[in-house]
VOPAGU-2260 file (C-alpha; in pm, 1 decimal, decimal comma):
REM VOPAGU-2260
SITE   aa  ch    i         X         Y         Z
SITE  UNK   A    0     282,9    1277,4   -2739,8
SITE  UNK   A    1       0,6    1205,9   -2531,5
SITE  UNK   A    2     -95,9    1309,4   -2168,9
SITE  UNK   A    3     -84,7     955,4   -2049,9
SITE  UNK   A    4     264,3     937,3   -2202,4
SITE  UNK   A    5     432,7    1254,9   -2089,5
SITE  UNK   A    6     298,2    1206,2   -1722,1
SITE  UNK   A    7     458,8     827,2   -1702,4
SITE  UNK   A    8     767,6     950,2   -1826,6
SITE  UNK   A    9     791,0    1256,6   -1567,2
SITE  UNK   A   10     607,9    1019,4   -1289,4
SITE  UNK   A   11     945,9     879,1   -1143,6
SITE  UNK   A   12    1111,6    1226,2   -1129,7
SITE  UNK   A   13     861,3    1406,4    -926,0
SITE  UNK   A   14     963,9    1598,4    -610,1
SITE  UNK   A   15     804,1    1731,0    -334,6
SITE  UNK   A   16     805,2    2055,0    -513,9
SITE  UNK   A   17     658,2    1924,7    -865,4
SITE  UNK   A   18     431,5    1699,8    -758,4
SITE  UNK   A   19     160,3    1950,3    -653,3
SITE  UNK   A   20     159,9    2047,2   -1047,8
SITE  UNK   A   21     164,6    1710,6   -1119,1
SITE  UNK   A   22    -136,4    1554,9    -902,0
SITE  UNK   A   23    -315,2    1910,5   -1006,5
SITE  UNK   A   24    -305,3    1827,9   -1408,8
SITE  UNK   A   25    -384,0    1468,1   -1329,4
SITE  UNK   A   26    -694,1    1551,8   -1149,2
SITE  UNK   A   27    -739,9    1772,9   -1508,7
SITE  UNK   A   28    -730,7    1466,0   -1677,7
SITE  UNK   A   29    -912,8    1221,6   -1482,3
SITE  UNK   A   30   -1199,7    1492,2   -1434,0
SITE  UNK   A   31   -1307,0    1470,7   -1815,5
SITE  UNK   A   32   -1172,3    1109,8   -1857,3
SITE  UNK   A   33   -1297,0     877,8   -1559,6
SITE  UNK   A   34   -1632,2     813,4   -1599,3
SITE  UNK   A   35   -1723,0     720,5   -1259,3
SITE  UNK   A   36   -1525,4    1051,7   -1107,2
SITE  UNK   A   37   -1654,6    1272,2   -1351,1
SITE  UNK   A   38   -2027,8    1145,3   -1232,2
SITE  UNK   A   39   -1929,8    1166,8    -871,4
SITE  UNK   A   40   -1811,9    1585,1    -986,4
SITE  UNK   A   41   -2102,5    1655,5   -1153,3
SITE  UNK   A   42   -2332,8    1524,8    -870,5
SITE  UNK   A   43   -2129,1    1708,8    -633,3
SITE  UNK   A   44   -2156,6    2047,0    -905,8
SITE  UNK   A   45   -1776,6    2085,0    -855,1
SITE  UNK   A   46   -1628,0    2284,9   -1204,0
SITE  UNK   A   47   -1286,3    2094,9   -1235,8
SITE  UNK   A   48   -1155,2    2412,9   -1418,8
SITE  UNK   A   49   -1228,2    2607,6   -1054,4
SITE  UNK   A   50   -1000,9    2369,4    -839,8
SITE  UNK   A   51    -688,9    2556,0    -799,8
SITE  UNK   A   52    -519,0    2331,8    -513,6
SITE  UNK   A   53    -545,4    2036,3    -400,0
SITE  UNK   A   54    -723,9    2116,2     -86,2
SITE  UNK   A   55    -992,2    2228,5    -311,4
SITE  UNK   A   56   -1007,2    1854,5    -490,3
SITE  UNK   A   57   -1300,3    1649,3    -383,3
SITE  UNK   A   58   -1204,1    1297,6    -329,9
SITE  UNK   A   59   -1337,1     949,8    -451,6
SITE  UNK   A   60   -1460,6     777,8    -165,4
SITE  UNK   A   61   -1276,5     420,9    -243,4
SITE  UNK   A   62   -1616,7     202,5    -182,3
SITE  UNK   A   63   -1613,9     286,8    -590,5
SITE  UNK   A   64   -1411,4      48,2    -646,9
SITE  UNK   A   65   -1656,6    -230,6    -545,7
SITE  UNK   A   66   -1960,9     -89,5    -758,2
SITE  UNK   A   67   -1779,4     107,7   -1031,0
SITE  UNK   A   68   -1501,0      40,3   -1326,9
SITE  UNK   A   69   -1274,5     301,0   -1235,4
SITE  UNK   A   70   -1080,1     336,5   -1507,6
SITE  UNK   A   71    -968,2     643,2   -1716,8
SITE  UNK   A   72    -961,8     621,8   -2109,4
SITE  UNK   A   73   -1209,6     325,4   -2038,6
SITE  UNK   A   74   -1212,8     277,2   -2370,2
SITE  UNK   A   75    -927,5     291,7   -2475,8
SITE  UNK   A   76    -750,7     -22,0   -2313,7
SITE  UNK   A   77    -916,6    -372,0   -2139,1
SITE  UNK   A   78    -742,4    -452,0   -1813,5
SITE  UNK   A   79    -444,9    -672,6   -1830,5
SITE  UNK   A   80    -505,4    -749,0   -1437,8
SITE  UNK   A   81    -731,4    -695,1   -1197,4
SITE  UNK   A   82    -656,3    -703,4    -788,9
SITE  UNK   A   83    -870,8    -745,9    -583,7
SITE  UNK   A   84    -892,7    -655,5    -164,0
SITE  UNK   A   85    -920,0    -882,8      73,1
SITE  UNK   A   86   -1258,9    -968,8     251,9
SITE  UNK   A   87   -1499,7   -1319,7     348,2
SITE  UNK   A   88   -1718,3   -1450,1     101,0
SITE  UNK   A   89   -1980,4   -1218,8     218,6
SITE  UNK   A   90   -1813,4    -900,9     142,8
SITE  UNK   A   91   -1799,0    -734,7    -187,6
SITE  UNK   A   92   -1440,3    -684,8    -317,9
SITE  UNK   A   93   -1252,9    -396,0    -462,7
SITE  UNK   A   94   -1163,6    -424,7    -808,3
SITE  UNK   A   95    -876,3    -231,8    -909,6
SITE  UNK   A   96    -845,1    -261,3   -1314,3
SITE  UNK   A   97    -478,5    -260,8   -1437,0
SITE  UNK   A   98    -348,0    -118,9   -1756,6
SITE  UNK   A   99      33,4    -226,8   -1756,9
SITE  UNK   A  100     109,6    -422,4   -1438,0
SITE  UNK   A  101     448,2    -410,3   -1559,1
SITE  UNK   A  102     445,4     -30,9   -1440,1
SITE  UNK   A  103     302,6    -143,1   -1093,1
SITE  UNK   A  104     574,1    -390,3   -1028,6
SITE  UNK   A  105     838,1     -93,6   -1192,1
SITE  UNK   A  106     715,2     183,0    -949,8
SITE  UNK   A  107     684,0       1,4    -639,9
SITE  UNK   A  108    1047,3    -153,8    -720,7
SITE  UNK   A  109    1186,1     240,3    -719,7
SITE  UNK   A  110     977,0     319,2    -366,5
SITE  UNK   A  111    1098,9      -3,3    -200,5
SITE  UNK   A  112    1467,0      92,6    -360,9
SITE  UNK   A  113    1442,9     456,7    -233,5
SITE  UNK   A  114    1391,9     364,8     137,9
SITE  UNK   A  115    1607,5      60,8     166,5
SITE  UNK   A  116    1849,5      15,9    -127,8
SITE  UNK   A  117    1902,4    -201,2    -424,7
SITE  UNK   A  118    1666,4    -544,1    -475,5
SITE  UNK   A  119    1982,0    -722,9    -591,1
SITE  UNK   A  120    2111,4    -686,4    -226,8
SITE  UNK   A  121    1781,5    -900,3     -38,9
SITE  UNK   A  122    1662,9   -1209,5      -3,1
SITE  UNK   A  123    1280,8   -1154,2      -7,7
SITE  UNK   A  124    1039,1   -1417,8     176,7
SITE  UNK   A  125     691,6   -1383,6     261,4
SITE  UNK   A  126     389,7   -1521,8     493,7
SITE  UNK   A  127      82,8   -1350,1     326,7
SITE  UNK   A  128    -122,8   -1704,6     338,7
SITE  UNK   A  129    -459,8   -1495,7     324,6
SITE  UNK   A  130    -365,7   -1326,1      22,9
SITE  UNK   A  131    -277,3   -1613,4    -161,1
SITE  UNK   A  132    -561,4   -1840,4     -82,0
SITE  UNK   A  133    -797,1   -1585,7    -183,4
SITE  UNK   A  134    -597,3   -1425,4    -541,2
SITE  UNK   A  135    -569,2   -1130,6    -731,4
SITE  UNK   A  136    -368,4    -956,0    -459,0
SITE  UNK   A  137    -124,7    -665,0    -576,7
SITE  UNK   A  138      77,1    -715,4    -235,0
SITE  UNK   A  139     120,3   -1051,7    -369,6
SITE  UNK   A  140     224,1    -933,4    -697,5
SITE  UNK   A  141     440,6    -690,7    -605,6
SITE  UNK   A  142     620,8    -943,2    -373,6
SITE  UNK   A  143     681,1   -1187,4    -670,1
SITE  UNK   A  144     819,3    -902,8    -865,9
SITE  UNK   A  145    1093,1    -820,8    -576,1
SITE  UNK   A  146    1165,1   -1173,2    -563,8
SITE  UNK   A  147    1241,1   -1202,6    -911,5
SITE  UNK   A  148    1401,2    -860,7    -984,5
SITE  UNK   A  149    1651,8    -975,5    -630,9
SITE  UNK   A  150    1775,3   -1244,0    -835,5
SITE  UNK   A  151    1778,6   -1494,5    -521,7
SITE  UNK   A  152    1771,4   -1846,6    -539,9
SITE  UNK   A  153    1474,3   -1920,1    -303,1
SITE  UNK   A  154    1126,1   -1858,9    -350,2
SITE  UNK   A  155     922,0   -1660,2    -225,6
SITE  UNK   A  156     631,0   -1754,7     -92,4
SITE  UNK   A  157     572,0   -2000,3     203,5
SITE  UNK   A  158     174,5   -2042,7     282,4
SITE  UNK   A  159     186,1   -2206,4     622,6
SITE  UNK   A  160     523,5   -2462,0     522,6
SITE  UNK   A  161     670,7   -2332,4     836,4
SITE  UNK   A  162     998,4   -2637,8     830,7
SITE  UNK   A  163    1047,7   -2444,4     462,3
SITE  UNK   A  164    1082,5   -2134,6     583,9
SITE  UNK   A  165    1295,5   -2182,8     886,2
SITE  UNK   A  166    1569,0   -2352,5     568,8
SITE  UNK   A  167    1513,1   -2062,7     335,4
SITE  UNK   A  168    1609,6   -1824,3     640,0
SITE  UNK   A  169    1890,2   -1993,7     747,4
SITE  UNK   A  170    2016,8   -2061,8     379,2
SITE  UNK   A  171    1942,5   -1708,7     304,6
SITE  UNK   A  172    2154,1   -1552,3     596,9
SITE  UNK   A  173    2456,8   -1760,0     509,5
SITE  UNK   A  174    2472,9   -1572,2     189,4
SITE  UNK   A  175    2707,8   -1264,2     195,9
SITE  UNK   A  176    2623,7    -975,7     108,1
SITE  UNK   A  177    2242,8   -1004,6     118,0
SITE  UNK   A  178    2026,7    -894,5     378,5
SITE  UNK   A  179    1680,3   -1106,8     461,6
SITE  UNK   A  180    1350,9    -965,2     444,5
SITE  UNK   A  181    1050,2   -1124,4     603,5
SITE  UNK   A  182     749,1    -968,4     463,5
SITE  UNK   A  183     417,5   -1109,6     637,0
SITE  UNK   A  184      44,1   -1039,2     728,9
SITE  UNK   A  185     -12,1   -1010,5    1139,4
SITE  UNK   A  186    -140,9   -1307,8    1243,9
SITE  UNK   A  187     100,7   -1557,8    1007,4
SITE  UNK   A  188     387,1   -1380,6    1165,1
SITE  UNK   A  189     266,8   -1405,7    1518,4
SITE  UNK   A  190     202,5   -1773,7    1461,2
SITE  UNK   A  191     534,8   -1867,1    1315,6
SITE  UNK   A  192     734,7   -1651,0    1591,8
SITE  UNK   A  193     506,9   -1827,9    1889,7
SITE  UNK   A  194     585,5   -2214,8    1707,2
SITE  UNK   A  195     939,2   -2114,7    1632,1
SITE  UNK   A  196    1018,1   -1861,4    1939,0
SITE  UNK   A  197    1437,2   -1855,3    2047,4
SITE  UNK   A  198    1509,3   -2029,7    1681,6
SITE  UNK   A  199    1819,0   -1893,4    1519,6
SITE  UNK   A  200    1699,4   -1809,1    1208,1
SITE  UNK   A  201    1471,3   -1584,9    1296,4
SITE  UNK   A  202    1709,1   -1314,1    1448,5
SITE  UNK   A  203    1896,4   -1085,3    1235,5
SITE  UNK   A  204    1599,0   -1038,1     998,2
SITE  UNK   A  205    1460,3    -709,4     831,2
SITE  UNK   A  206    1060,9    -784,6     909,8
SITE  UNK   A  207     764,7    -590,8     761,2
SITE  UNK   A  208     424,0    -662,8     870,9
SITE  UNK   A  209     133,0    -557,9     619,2
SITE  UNK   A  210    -107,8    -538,7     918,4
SITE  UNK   A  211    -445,4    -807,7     929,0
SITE  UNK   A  212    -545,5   -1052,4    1155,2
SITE  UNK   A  213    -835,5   -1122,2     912,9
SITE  UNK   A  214   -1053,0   -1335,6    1176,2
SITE  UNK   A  215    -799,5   -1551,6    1251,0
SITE  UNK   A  216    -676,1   -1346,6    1553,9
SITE  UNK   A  217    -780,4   -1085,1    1805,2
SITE  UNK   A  218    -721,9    -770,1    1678,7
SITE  UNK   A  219    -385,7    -552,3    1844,0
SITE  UNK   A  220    -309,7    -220,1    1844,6
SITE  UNK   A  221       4,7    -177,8    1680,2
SITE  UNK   A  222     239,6    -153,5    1999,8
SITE  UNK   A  223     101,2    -466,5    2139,6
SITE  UNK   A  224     148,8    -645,0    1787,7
SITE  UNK   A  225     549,1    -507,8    1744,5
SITE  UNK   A  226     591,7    -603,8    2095,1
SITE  UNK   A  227     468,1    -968,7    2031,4
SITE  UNK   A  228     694,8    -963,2    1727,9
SITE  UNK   A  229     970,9    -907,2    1915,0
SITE  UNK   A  230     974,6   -1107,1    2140,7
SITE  UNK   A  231     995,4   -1411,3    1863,1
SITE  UNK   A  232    1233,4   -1197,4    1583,7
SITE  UNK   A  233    1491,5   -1026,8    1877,3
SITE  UNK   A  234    1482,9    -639,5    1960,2
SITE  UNK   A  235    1487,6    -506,8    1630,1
SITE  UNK   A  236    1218,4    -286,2    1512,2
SITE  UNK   A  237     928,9    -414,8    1312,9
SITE  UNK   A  238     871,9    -249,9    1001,0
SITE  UNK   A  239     539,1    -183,6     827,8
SITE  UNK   A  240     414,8    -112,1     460,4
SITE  UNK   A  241     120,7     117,9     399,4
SITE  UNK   A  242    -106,9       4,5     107,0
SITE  UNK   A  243    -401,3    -102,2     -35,7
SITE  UNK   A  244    -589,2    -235,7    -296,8
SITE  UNK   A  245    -701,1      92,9    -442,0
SITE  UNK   A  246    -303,7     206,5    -414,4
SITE  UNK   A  247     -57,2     140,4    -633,8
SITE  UNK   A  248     219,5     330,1    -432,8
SITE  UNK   A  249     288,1     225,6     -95,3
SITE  UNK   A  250     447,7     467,4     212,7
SITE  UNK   A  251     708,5     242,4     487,3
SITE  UNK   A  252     730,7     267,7     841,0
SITE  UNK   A  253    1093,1     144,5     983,5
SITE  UNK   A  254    1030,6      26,9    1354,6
SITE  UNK   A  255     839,0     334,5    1514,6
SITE  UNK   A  256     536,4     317,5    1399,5
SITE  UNK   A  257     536,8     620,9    1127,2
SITE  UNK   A  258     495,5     616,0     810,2
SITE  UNK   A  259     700,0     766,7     535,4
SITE  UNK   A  260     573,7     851,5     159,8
SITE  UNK   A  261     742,5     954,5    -147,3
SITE  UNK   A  262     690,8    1248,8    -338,4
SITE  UNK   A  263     441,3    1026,3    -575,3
SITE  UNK   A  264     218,8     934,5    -283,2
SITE  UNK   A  265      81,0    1245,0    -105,7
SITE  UNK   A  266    -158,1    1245,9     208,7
SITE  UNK   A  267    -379,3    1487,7     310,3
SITE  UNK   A  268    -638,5    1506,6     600,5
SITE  UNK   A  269   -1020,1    1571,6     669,6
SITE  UNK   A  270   -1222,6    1618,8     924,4
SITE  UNK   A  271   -1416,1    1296,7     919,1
SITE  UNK   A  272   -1761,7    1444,2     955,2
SITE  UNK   A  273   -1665,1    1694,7     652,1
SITE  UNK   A  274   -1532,6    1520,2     319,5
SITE  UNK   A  275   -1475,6    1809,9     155,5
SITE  UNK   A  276   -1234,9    1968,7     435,3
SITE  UNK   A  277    -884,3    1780,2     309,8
SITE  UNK   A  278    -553,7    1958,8     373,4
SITE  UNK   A  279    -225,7    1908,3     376,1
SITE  UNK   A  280    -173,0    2091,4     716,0
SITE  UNK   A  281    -445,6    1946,7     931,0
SITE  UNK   A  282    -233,6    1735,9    1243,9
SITE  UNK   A  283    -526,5    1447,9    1260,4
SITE  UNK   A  284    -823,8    1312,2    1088,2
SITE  UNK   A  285    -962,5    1080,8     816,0
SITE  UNK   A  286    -695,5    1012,4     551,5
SITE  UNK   A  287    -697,1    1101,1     180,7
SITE  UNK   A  288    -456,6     978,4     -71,0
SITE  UNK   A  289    -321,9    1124,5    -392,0
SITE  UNK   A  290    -139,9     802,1    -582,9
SITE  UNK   A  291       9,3     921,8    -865,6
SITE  UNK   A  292      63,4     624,6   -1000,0
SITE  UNK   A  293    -318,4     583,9   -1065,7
SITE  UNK   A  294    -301,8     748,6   -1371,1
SITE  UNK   A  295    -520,4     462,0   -1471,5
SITE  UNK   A  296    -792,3     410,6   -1240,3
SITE  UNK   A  297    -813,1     722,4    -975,5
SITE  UNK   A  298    -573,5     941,1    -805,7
SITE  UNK   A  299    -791,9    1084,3    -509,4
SITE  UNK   A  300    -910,4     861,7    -262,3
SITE  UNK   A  301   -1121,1     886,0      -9,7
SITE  UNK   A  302    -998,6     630,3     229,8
SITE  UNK   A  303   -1176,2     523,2     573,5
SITE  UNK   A  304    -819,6     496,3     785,1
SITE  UNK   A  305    -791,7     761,1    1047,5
SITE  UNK   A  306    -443,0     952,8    1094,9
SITE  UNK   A  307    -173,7    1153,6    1294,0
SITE  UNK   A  308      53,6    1394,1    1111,8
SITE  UNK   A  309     418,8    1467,4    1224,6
SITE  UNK   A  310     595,9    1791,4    1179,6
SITE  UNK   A  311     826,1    1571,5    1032,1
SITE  UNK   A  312     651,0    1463,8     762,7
SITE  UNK   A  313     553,7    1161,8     866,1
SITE  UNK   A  314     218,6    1003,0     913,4
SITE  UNK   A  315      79,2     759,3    1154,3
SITE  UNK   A  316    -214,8     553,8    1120,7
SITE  UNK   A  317    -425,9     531,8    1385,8
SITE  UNK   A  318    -786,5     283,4    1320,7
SITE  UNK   A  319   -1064,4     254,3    1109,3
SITE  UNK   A  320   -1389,0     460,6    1094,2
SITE  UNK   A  321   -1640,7     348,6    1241,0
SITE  UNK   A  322   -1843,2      72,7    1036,5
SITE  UNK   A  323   -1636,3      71,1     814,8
SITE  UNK   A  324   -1481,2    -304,6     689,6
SITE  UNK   A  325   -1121,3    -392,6     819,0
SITE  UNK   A  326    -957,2    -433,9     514,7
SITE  UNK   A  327    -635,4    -398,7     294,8
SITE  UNK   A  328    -300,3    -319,1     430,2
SITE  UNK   A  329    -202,6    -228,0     816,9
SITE  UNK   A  330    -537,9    -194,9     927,6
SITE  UNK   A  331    -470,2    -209,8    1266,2
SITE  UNK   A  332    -770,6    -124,9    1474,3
């Protein structure tokens, strides 16, 4: 049996205890079988065979995915899909290459299941007109694949049909049993809540922003933005999803702010004038990611968000580096 195949099967039945082992044979792996990371090692003269832990792992900064393939076993297998971040015509895009989407749409079905139950018991909507105007988005994927695997009756997606969504709310809060999810991007939720404000069918809603205002609004910090929220969806808190292109795991916030990840999705902090100083104990800095789910493209990113650590656990993100684009996922700057 191969790597690739005994890691998927042991992927969704990591802990926080085994996943250190696991993200530590992965970066193994991807060492001697990503072309574009084992180039970025070898440049760096890091010996994969002398990285012990995975503070000692150096990182791919994630602007590889807009001038690299990152893929492991390149040859091996031609992408099925391919998302793509969000940016204007004058930015270069991310390209994230996708073996099996199949096991995208699987694994962020069992994250979204471990924090707030079965699929079968939602109604899934979503406001992410950005995303779909521009394509190849995996948070539009992923939302297609929860509206499917829910089983509901309405679709999905909305663009700026605000008269359709008020009826799919109301239809989908008459049903029993099911709870409503709004999923949306910043600035399409903040204009349906100011058009619609003191409507019925917007209270009583589960609502997770995916951050971005992408031009089309002043940016908010993220008090300001749940605040605004609020005042159009009632006093419930706003939820948030933590993501991005690069990602194929995702970490939730539910109302406060902080951000939860499974054992499959593990963050670690640097000082962000140091790449090479990641841990898993520092309280603040740049983020780094370990998604183990990128056992076909990269596990260890780089990313250019800056963060908080909680004793808890938790993680809160806090802006962008500076010069950096605002892109992807709850960039809230």
């Amino acid at each position: 049996m191969s790597f690739r195949t005994q890691y998927l099967l042991a992927l969704p039945h990591l802990t926080a205890a085994t996943a250190p082992a696991a993200a530590l044979a992965l970066f193994r792996y991807q060492a001697g079988h990503c072309a574009p990371y084992a180039a970025y090692l070898a440049a760096l003269g890091r010996d994969p065979a002398a990285v012990e832990s995975l503070e000692q792992i150096p990182f791919l900064p994630i602007e590889f995915f807009k001038t690299h393939e990152v893929r492991t076993d390149a040859t091996d297998w031609q992408p099925a899909e391919t998302f793509l971040s969000s940016g204007t015509t004058l930015q270069q895009r991310s390209q994230h290459h996708v073996r099996q989407p199949e096991l995208y749409h699987q694994h962020a079905q069992r994250i979204f299941e471990h924090y707030y139950g079965p699929l079968s018991g939602w109604t899934v909507l979503a406001l992410l007109p950005s995303y779909l105007e521009q394509g190849g988005s995996s948070l539009v994927a992923m939302v297609d694949h929860f509206a499917r695997a829910s089983g509901q009756q309405q679709p999905a997606f909305f663009l700026h049909d605000h008269a359709a969504l008020l009826a799919a709310l109301a239809e989908a809060k008459e049903q029993a049993g099911r709870k409503v999810l709004l999923i949306g991007v910043s600035y399409a939720l903040l204009d349906f809540v100011e058009a619609h404000a003191g409507r019925p069918e917007l209270l009583g809603l589960t609502v997770l922003e995916t951050g971005g205002m992408k031009g089309r609004r002043r940016e908010m910090i993220r008090e300001e933005l749940h605040a605004a929220l609020q005042r159009g969806f009632g006093p419930v808190g706003i939820h948030s999803e933590y993501g991005m292109t690069e990602m194929l795991g995702q970490a939730y916030s539910f109302g406060d702010g902080r951000f939860w990840a499974p054992p499959q999705l593990q963050i670690l902090l640097r000082d962000p004038s140091d790449p090479f100083s990641a841990s898993a104990s520092r309280a603040s800095g740049a983020l780094n990611v370990i998604d183990l789910a990128n056992i076909d493209s990269c596990a260890f990113l780089e990313t250019k968000d800056l963060a908080r650590r909680h004793p808890d656990g938790s993680f809160e993100v806090l802006g962008r580096l500076d010069n950096s684009d605002i892109r992807g996922c709850n960039q809230l700057v």
